[in-house]
C-alpha positions as CSV (number, residue, x, y, z in Angstrom):
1,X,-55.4,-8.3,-129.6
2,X,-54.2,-8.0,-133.4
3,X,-54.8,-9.3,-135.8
4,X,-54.6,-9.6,-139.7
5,X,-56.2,-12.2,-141.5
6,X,-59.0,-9.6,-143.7
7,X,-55.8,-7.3,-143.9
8,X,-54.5,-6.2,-147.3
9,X,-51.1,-4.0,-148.3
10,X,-52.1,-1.1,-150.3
11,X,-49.2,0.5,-150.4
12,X,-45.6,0.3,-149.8
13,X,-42.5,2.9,-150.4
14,X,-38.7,1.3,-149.0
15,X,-36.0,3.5,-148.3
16,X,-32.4,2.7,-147.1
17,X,-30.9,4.6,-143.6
18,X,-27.1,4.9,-143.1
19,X,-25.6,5.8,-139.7
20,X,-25.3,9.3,-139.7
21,X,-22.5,9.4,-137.0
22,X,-21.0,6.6,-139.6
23,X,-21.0,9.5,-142.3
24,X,-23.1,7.2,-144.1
25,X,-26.0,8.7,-146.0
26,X,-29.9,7.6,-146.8
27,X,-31.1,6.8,-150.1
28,X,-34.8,7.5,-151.3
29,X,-37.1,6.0,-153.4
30,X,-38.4,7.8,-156.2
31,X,-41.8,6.6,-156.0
32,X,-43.5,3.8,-154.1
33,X,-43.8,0.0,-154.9
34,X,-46.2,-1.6,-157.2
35,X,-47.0,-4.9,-156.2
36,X,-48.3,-7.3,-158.8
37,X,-47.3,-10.8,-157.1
38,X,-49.9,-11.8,-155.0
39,X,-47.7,-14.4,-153.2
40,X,-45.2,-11.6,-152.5
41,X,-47.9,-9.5,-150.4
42,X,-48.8,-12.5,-147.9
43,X,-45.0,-12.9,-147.3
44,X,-44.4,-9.1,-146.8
45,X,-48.2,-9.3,-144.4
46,X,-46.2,-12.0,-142.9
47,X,-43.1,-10.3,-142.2
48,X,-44.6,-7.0,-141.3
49,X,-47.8,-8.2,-139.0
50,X,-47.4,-11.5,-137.4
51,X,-45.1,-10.4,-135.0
52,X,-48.0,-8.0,-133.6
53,X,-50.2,-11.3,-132.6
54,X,-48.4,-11.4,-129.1
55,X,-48.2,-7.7,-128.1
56,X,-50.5,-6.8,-125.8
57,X,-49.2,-3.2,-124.9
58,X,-50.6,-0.2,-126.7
59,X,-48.5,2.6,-127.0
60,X,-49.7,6.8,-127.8
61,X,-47.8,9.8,-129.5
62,X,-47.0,12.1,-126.7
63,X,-44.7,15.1,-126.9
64,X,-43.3,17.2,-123.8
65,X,-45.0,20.2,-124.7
66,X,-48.3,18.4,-125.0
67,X,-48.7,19.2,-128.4
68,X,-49.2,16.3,-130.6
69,X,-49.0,18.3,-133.6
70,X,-45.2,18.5,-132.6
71,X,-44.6,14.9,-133.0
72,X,-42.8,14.8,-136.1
73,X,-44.3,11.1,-137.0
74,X,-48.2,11.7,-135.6
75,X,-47.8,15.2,-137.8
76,X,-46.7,12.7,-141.3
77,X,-48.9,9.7,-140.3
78,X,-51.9,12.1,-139.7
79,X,-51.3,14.0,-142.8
80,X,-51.2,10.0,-144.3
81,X,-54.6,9.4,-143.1
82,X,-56.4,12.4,-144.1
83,X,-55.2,12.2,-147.7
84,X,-53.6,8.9,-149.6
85,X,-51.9,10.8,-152.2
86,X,-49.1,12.3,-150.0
87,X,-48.3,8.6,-149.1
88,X,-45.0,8.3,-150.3
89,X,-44.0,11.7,-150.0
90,X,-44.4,11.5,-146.0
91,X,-42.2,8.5,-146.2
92,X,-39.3,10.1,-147.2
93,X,-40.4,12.8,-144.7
94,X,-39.9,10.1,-142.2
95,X,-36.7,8.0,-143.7
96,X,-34.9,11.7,-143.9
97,X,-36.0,12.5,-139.9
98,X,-35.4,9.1,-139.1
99,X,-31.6,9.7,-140.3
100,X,-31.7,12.9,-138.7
101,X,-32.1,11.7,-134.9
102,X,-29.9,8.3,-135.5
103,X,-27.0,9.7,-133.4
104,X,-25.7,6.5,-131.6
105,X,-22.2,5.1,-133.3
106,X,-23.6,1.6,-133.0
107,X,-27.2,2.1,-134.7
108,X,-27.3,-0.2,-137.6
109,X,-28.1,0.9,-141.2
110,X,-31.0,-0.8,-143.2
111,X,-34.3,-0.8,-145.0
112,X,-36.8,1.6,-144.2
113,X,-40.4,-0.2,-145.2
114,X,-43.1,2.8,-144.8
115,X,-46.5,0.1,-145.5
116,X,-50.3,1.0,-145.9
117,X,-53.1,-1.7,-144.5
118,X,-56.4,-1.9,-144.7
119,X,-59.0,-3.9,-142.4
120,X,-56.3,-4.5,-139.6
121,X,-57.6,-5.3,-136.5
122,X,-57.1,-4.3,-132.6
123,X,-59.1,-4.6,-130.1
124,X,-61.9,-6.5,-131.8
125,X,-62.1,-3.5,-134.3
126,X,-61.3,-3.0,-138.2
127,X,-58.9,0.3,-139.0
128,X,-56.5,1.3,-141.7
129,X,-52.7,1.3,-140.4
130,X,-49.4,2.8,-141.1
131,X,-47.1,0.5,-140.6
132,X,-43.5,1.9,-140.3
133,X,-40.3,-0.7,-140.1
134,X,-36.5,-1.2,-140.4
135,X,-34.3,-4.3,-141.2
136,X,-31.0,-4.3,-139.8
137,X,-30.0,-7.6,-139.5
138,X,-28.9,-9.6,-142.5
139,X,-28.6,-13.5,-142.9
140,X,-27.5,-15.9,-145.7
141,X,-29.3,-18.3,-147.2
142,X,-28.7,-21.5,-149.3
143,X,-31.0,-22.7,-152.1
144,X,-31.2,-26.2,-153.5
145,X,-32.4,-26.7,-157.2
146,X,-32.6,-29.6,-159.7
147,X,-29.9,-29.7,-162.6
148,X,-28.5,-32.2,-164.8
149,X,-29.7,-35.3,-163.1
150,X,-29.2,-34.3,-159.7
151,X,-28.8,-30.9,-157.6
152,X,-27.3,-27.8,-157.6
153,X,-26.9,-25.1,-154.4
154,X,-26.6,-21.5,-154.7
155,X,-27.1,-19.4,-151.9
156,X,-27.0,-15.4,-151.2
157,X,-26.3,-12.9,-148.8
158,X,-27.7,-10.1,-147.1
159,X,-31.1,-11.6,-147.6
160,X,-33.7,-11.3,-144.6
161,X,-35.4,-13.7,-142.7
162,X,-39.4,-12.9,-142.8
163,X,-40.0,-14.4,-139.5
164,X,-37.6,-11.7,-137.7
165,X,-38.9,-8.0,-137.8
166,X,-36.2,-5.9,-136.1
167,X,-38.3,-2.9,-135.6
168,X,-41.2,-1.5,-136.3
169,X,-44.9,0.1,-135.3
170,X,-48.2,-0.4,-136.5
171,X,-50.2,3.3,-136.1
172,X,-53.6,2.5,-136.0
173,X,-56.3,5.2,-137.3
174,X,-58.1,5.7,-134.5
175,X,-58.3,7.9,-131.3
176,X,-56.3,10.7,-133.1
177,X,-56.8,13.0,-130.7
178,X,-55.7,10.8,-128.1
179,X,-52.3,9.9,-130.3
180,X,-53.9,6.8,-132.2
181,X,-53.0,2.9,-130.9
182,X,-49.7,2.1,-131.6
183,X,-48.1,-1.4,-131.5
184,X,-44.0,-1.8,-131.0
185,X,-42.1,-4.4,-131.8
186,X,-37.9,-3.8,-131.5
187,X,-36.2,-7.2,-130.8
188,X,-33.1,-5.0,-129.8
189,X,-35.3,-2.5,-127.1
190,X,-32.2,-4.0,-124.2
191,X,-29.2,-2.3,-125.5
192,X,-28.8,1.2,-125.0
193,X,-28.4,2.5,-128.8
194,X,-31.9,1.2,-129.4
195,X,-34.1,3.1,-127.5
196,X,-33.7,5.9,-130.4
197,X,-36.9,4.1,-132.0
198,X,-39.5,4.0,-129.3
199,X,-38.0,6.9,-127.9
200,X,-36.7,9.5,-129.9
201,X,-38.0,8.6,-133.0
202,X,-41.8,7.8,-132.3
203,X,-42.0,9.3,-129.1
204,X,-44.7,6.6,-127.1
205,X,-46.0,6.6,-124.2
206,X,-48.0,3.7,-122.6
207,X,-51.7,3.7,-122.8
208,X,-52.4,2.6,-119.1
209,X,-55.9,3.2,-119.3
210,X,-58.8,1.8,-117.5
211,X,-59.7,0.0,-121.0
212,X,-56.4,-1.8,-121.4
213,X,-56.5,-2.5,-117.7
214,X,-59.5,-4.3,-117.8
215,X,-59.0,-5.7,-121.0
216,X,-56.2,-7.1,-119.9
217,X,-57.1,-8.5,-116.4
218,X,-60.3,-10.1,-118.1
219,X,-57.7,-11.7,-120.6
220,X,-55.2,-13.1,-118.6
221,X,-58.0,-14.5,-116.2
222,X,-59.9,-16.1,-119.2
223,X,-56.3,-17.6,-120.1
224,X,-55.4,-18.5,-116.4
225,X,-59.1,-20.7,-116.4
226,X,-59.0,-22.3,-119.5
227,X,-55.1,-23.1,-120.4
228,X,-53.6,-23.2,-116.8
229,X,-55.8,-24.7,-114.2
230,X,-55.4,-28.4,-116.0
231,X,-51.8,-28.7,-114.6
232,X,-52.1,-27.3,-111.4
233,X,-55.9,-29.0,-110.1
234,X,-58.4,-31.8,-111.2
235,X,-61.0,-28.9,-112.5
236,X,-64.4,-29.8,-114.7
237,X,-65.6,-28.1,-117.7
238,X,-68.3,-26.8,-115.3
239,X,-66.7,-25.3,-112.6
240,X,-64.2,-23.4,-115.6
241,X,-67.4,-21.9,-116.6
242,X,-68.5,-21.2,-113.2
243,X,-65.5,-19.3,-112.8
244,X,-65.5,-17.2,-115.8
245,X,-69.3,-16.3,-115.3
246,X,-68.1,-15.7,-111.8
247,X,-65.2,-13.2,-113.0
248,X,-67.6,-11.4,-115.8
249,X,-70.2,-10.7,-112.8
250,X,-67.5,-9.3,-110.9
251,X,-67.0,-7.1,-113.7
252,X,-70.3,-5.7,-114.7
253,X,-71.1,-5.2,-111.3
254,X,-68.1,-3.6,-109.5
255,X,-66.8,0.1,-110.7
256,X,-63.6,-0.9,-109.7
257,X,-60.8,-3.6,-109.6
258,X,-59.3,-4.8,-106.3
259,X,-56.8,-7.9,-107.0
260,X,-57.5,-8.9,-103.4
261,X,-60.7,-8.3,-103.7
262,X,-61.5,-10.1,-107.3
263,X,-59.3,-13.2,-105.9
264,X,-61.4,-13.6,-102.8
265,X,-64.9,-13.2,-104.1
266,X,-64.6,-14.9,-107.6
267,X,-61.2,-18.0,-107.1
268,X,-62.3,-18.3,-103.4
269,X,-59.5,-20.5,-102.7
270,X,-56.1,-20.3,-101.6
271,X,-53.9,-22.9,-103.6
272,X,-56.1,-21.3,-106.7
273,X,-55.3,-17.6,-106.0
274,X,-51.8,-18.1,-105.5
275,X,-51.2,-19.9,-109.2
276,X,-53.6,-17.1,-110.6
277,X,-50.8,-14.5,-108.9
278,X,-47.8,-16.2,-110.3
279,X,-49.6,-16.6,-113.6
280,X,-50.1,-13.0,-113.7
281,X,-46.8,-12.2,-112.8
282,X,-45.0,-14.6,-115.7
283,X,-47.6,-12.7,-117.6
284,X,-46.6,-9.4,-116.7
285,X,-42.5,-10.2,-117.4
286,X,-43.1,-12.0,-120.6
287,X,-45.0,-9.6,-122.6
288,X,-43.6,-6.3,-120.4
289,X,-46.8,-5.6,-119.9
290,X,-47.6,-4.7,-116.3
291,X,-50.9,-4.8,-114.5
292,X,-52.4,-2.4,-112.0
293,X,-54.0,-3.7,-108.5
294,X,-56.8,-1.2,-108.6
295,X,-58.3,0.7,-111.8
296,X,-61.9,1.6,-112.5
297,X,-63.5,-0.4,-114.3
298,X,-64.0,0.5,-118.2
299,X,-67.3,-0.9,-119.3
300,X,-66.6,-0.5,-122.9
301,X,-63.8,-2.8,-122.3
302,X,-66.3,-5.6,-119.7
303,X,-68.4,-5.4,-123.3
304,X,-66.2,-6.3,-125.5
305,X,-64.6,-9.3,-123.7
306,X,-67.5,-10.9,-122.7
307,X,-68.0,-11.4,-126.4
308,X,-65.1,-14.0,-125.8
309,X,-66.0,-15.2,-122.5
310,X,-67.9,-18.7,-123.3
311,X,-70.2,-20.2,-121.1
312,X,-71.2,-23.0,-123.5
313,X,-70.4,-26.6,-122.8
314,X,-70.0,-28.8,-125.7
315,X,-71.4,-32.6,-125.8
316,X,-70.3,-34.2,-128.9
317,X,-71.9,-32.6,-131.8
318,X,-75.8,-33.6,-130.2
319,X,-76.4,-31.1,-127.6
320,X,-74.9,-27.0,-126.1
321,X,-75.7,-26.5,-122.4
322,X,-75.0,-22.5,-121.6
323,X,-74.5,-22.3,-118.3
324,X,-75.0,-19.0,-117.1
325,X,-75.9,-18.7,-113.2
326,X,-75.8,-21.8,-110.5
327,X,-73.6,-24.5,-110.8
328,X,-74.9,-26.5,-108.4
329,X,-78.4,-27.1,-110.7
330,X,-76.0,-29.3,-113.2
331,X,-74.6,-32.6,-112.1
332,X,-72.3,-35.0,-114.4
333,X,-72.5,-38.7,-114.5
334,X,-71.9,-41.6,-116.0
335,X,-74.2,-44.4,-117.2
336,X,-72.5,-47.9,-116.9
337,X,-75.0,-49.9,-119.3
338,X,-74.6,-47.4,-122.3
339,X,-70.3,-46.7,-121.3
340,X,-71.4,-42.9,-121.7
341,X,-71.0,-39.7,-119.9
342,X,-74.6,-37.5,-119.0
343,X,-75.9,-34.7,-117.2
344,X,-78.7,-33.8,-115.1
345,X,-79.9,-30.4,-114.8
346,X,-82.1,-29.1,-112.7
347,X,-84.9,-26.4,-113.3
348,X,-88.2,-25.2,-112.2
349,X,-90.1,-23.7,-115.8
350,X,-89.6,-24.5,-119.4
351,X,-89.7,-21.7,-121.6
């Protein structure tokens, strides 16, 4: 759903938040970072955006008055996106209103990383994003070097680990008036002092629309078909195609979803719909990311996965058969005097 590989860091401003309740104070930067060392920007990318490859849930700013405008952090990120050059003013905005609402004993100080990307995608599309984040947890580390004929060790504390991001969001400029796409990540969202950062802080709500519905139904099936199915029945490459062209029809020609419904017309089969349930169930828990029964249908959303959906089956690096309609017209074999695999497909014109 995200991703960054044509991303770049275009700015960066780091702050440091105290515990309020700890009478411990913030300190802010005077201006923000400029970053000359090109190795240092793919490790910060690293730390900051590959973390967002597995979530699937998209988040909105919402505010009880239905105001967005009231949303402290749409109101800075907006101003962010309308004009660069109050970047790093914003993000001091946000570090001091950040220390304003941390009033839980137990919140953790740390680093407050307020990040510019460009070309970030979501959803198959490219858009600029705010990336707001905090490190709280510290480790220690040990370095080895060469001296005098043999090795020294050093190590140093308080140092953080770039493949743990504690918290953060990735505000993605688009659908402003709908409160943008946002992406969460807090690795400590179970304990009851944390919920001051999707909560109080940012103020989300899910974006259970019929897009990310669909989108995700259409993902976890395409998943389900090509990953799954191996361990559970003797399936060919065929009939995996059969059932995702079966599943995309469904799609593009339904107006809405009906689990029931989907399962009996497209898996047809009863050992096959019950794994496809309990795949979509350990989907659901694993990424907190729950799926509706019934939802209508967004076509935008059939569109742009069908893009992904391949109906193309593969013979060495000779021939592509696209399968797109009946099964039944391709049959596999195998010819004993050559020791190799064939088909035969079946048609009534050449064009």
């Amino acid at each position: 759903m995200i991703t960054f590989s044509q991303a770049t860091l275009s700015e960066l401003s780091i702050h440091r938040i105290g515990n309020k309740l700890q009478d411990e104070f913030y300190v802010l930067s005077d201006q923000s970072m400029h970053l000359e060392d090109e190795m240092l920007k793919q490790l910060l990318l690293q730390y900051f955006l590959s973390p967002y490859e597995k979530v699937n849930e998209i988040y909105r700013f919402m505010h009880p008055n239905n105001d967005l405008n009231l949303n402290t952090v749409y109101h800075f990120a907006a101003e962010i996106f309308a004009d660069g050059g109050v970047f790093h003013d914003n993000s001091k905005k946000l570090a001091t209103y950040l220390f304003e609402i941390s009033n839980h004993p137990k919140i953790k100080s740390g680093e407050l990383y307020v990040a510019y990307f460009e070309n970030v995608q979501i959803e198959g599309d490219l858009h600029d994003a705010i990336g707001i984040f905090k490190s709280e947890t510290k480790e220690s580390y040990l370095t080895v070097y060469p001296e005098q004929g043999g090795f020294g060790l050093k190590y140093e504390q308080e140092a953080i680990n770039i493949n743990k991001l504690d918290k953060g969001c990735l505000i993605f400029n688009t659908d402003a008036a709908e409160g943008y796409k946002i992406a969460v990540i807090d690795q400590t969202n179970r304990s009851a002092e944390a919920v001051y950062w999707k909560d109080e802080f940012l103020k989300l709500k899910v974006r259970n629309d019929n897009y990310s519905q669909t989108q995700n139904v259409l993902g976890v099936y395409k998943a389900f078909v090509t990953e799954k199915l191996d361990e559970d029945f003797e399936i060919s490459r065929t009939d995996k195609i059969d059932l995702l062209n079966k599943s995309m029809k469904y799609f593009k020609e339904k107006e809405t979803f009906d689990m029931d419904e989907f399962a009996n017309e497209v898996i047809a089969n009863k050992e096959g719909i019950e794994s496809f349930k309990s795949y979509k169930k350990n989907y659901e828990e694993e990424f907190d990311s729950p799926i509706a029964d019934n939802f209508d249908i967004s076509d935008a959303a059939v569109k742009k996965q069908a893009k992904a959906y391949k109906n193309i089956l593969k013979l060495d690096k000779n021939f592509h058969i696209y399968i797109h309609g009946n099964k039944d017209l391709i049959e596999k074999g195998f010819d004993d005097d050559r020791s190799m695999n064939f088909y035969k497909v079946y048609f009534r014109d050449e064009q």
